[in-house]
C-alpha positions in Angstrom: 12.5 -11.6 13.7 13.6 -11.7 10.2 17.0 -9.5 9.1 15.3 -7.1 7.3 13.3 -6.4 10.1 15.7 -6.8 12.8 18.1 -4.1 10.8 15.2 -1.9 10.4 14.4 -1.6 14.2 18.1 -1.1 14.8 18.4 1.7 12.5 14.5 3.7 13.2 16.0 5.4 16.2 18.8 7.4 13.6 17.0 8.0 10.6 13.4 9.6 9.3 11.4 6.7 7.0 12.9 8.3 3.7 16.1 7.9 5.0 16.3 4.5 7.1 14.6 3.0 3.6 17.6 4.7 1.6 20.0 3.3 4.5 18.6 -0.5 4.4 19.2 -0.3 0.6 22.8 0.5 0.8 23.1 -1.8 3.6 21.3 -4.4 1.3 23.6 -3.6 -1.7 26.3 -3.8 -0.1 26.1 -7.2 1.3 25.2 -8.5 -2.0 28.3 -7.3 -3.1 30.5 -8.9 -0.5 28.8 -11.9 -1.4 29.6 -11.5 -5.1 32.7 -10.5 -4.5 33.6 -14.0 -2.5 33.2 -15.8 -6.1 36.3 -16.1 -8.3 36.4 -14.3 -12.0 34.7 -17.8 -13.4 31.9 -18.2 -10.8 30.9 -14.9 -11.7 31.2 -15.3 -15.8 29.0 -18.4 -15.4 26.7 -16.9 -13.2 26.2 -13.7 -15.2 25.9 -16.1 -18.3 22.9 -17.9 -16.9 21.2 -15.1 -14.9 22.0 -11.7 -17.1 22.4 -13.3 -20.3 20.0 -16.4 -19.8 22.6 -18.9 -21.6 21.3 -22.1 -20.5 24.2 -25.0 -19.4 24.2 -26.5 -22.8 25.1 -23.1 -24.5 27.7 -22.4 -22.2 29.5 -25.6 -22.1 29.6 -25.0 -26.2 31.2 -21.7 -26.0 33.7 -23.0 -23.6 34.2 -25.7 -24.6 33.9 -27.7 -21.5 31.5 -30.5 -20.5 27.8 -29.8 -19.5 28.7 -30.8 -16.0 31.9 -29.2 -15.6 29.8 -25.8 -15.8 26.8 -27.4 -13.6 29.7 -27.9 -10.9 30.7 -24.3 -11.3 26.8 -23.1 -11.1 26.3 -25.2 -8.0 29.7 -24.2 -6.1 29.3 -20.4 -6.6 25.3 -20.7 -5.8 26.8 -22.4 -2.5 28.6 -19.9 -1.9 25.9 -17.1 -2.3 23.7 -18.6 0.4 23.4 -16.9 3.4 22.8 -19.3 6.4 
């Protein structure tokens, strides 16, 4: 059984449909959060570079100055680190 649904048969016997959807969100969002929260200041700049801002390597190794893989080795470690096993 996957998470979602594992969490969502946990949580049926508290809550109406409205409100266990509303309560798997938060859930949801908050974990995210802990995960984003387990990256340093730069993990997240470089992440939110490439995914919000859609800066590819190349740009942001300019604006920083730093080397192409320099930044790829920042990508890589903080995508590591987002994985949930």
């Amino acid at each position: 059984m996957n998470t979602y649904a594992s969490l969502r048969t946990k949580l049926e016997v508290c809550f109406d449909d409205a409100s266990l959807d509303e309560a798997i969100e938060t859930y949801s969002n908050i974990e995210v959060l802990d995960l984003l929260n387990s990256l340093n200041s730069y993990e997240k700049y470089i992440l939110e570079l490439i995914f919000i801002y859609q800066f590819t390597v190349t740009d942001i190794s300019k604006l920083l100055n730093k080397s192409r893989q320099s930044v790829n080795q920042v990508k890589k470690r903080a995508l590591d680190k987002l994985k949930i096993v």
